[in-house]
C-alpha positions as CSV (number, residue, x, y, z in Angstrom):
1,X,70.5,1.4,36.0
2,X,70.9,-1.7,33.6
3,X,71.3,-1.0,30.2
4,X,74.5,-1.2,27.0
5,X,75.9,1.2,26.6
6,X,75.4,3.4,29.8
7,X,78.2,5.6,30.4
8,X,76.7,8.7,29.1
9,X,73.1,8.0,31.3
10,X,71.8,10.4,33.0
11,X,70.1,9.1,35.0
12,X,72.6,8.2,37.9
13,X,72.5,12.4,38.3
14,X,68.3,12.5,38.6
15,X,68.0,9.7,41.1
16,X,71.4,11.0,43.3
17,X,69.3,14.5,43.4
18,X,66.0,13.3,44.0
19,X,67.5,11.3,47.1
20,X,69.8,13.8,48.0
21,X,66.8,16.2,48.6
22,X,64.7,13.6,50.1
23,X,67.5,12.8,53.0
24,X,67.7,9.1,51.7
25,X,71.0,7.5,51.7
26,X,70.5,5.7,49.1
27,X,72.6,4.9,46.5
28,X,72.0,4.8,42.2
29,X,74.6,3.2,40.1
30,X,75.3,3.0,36.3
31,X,75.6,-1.2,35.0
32,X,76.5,-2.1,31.8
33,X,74.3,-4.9,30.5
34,X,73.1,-6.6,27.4
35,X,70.5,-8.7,27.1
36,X,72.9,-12.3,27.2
37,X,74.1,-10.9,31.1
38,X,70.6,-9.8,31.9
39,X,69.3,-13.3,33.3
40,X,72.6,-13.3,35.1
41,X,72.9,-9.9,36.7
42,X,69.2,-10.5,38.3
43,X,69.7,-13.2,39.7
44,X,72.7,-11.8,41.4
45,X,70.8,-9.1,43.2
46,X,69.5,-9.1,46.9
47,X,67.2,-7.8,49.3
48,X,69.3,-4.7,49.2
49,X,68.2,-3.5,45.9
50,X,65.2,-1.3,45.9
51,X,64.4,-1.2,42.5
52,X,65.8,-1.2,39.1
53,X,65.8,1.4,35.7
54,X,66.3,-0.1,32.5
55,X,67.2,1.3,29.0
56,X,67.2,-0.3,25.7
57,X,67.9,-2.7,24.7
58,X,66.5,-4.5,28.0
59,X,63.1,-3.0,27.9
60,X,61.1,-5.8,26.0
61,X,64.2,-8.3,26.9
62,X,63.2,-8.2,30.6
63,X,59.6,-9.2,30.5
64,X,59.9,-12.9,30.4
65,X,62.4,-12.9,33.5
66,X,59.6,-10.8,35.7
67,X,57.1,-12.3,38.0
68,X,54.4,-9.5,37.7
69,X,54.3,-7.0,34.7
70,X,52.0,-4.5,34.9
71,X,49.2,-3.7,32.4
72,X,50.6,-0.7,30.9
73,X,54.2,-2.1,30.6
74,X,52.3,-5.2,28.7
75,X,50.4,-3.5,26.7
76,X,53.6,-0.7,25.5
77,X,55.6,-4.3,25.9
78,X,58.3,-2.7,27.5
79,X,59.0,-2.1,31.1
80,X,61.5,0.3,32.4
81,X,61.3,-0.5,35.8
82,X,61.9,-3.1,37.6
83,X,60.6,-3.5,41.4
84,X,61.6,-6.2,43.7
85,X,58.6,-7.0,46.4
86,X,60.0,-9.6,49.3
87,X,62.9,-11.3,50.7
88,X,65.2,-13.6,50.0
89,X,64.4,-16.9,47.7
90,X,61.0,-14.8,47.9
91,X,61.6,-11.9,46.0
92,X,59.8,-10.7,43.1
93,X,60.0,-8.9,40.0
94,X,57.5,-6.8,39.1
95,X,57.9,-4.6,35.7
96,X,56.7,-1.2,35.5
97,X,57.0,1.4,32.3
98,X,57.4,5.2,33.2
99,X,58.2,6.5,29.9
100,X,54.2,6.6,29.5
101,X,53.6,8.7,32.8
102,X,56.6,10.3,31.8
103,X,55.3,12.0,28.5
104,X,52.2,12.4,29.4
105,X,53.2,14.6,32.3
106,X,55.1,16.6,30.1
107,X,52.8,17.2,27.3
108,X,50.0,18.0,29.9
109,X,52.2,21.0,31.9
110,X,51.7,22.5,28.5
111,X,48.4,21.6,27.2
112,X,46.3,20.4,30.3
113,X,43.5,19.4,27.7
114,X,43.0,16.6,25.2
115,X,45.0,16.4,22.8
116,X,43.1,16.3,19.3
117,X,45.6,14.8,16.6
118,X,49.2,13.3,17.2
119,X,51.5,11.8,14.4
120,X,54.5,10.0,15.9
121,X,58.3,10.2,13.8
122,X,59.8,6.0,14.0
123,X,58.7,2.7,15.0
124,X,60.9,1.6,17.5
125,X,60.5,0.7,21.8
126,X,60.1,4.5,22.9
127,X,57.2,5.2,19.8
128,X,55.3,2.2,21.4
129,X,55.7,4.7,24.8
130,X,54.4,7.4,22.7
131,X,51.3,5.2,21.4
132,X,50.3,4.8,24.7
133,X,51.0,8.4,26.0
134,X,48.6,9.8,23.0
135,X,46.0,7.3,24.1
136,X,46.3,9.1,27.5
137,X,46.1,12.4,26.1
138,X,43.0,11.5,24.4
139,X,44.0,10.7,20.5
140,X,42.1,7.5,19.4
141,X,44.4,7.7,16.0
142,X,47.7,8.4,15.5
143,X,49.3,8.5,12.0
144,X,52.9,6.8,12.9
145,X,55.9,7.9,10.4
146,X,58.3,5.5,9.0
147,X,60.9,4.1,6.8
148,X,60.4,1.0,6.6
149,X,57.2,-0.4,7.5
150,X,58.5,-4.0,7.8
151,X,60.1,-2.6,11.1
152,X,56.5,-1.9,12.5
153,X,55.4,-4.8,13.4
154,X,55.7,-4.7,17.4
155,X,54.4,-1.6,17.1
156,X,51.4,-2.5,15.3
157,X,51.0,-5.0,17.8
158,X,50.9,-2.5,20.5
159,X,48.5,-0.2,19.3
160,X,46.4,-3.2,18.8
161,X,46.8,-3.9,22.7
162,X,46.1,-0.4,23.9
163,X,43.1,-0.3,21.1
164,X,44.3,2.8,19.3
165,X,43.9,3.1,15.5
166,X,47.1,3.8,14.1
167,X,48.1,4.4,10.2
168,X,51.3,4.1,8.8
169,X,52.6,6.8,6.9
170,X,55.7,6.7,4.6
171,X,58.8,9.4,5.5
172,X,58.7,12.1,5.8
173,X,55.1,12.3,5.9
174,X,54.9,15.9,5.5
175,X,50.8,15.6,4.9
176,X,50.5,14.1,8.3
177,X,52.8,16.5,10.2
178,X,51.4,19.9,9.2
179,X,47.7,18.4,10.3
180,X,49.1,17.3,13.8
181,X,48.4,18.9,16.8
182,X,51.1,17.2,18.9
183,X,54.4,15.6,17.0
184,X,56.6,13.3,18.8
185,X,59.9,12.2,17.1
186,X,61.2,9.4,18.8
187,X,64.0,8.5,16.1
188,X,67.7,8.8,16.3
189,X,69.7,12.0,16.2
190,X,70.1,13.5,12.7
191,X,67.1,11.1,11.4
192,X,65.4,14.5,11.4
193,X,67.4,16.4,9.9
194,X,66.9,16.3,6.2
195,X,63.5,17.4,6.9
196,X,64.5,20.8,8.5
197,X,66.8,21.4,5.6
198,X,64.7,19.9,2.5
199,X,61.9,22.3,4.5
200,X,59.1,19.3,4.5
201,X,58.9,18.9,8.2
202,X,57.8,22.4,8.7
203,X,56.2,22.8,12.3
204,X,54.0,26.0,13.2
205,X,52.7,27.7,15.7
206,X,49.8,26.0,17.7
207,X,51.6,22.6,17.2
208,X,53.7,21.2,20.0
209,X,56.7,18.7,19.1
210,X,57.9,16.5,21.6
211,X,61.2,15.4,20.4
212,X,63.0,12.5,22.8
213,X,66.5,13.6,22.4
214,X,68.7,15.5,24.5
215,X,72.0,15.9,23.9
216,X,73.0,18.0,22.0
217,X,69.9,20.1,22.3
218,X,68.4,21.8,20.7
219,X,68.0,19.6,17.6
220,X,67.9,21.5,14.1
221,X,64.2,20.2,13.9
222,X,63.2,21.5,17.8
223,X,65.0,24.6,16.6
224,X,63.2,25.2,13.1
225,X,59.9,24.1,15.2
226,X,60.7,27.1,17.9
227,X,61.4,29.1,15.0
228,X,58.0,29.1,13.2
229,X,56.4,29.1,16.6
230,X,55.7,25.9,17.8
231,X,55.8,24.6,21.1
232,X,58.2,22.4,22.1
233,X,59.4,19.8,24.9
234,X,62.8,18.2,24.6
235,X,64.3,14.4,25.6
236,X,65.2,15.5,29.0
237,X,62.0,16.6,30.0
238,X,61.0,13.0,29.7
239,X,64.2,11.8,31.4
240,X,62.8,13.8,34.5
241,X,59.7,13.0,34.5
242,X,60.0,9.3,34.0
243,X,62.4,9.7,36.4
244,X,60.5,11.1,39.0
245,X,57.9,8.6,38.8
246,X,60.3,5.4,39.5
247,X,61.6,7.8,42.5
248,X,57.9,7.8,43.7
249,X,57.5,4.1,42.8
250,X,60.7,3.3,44.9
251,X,60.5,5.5,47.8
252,X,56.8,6.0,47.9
253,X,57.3,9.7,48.7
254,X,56.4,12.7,46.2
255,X,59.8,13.7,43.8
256,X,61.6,17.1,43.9
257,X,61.0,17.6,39.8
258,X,62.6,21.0,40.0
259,X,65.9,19.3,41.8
260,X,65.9,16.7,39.3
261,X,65.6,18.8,35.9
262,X,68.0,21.1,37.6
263,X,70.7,18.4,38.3
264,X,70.2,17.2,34.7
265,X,70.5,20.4,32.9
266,X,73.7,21.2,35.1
267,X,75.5,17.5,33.9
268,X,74.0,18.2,30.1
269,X,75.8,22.0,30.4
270,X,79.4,20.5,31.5
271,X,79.2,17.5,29.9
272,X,78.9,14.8,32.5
């Protein structure tokens, strides 16, 4: 796991379990990396190394060093995975994204159908994730929510890539979010906040909100959402699921989900 900072990642804890169950003896580590050391730390690995994960802020930093990127980490413009194909001075990089898998999964253990209407909270790397995961679940336009639209440009981009229409709305966009189906807030802890207590983010029941955050969970807006009703999937549901996909990508066999979100609610509960 590559990434600055990474201390608190979980995870080291998903993978260990996931391979723990599947008899591997393999190993998962934690290494802290910004984007000046990425070139560097690459270049440094061997044959021994399976795979990689990534967090920010190496997720777009990463494609230009990659010999093969896939479509859907091209078109999000992220990848969080990193697989090596080869040997030696013939090994390749090959850039995956599971965030989009990831979500998708989630959302769909919930609602197995289409998803109607979507309006996504923020602009950054893991709403361009988002984009693509509401594409999958069958939205053609998503109202996005911001505060400054100058920061939207890369995502703009993106939904131009996946073709998806996408509107910017200004914060808090209240309009938007009583009329959405599914909500996905993908901004930082507390951003939320002010709506729960000003009441203008009001969620209801019917609506699902899929809020990325983890720790500490739940976050006033997932608990006012539960509250009134609403469905709702929290950050470490994505952590699993994203993570069990890079364990399937890596391994090639099927992931023990269950083990993992076990293992990860266990290290959230005692702080690891």
């Amino acid at each position: 796991m590559l990434g600055s900072p990474i201390a608190h990642s979980l995870s080291p804890v998903l993978h260990a379990a996931a391979y723990r169950v599947l008899g591997l003896a393999w190993s998962y580590q934690a290494i802290e990396c910004d984007q000046l050391q990425l070139p560097a730390v690459l270049n440094g690995l061997d044959e021994s190394y399976v795979g990689l994960s990534l967090t920010m802020p190496l997720k777009r930093a990463v494609l230009p060093l990659l010999d093969d990127v896939s479509p859907l980490a091209r078109a999000v413009g992220a990848a969080n995975t990193v697989l090596f194909d080869g040997v030696g001075p013939f090994l390749r990089r090959r850039g995956e994204n599971t965030d989009v898998p990831g979500m998708v999964a989630a959302v769909r253990a919930l609602r197995p159908d289409a998803v109607g209407s979507a309006v996504i909270l923020g602009a950054g790397g893991t709403a361009a994730a988002a984009l693509a995961a509401v594409r999958e679940l069958g939205v053609v336009r998503v109202a996005v929510v911001v505060r400054d639209r100058g920061r939207a440009v890369e995502l703009q981009q993106a939904a131009e890539r996946l073709d998806i229409a996408m509107t910017l709305v200004d914060w808090p966009g209240e309009t938007a979010l009583a009329g959405a189906e599914l909500v996905v807030s993908t901004v930082p802890a507390g951003a939320t906040d002010r709506l729960v207590s000003s009441g203008r983010g009001q969620l209801r029941a019917g609506q699902l909100l899929f809020d990325v955050l983890y720790d500490p969970w739940p976050t006033p807006f997932a608990a006012a959402a539960a509250a009134q009703g609403a469905d709702v999937i929290g950050g470490l549901e994505l952590l699993v699921q994203q993570a069990a996909v890079q364990v399937e990508l890596m391994t090639g066999r099927v992931a023990p989900v269950d083990a993992m979100r076990l293992a990860g609610e266990v290290a959230i509960a005692v702080g690891a």
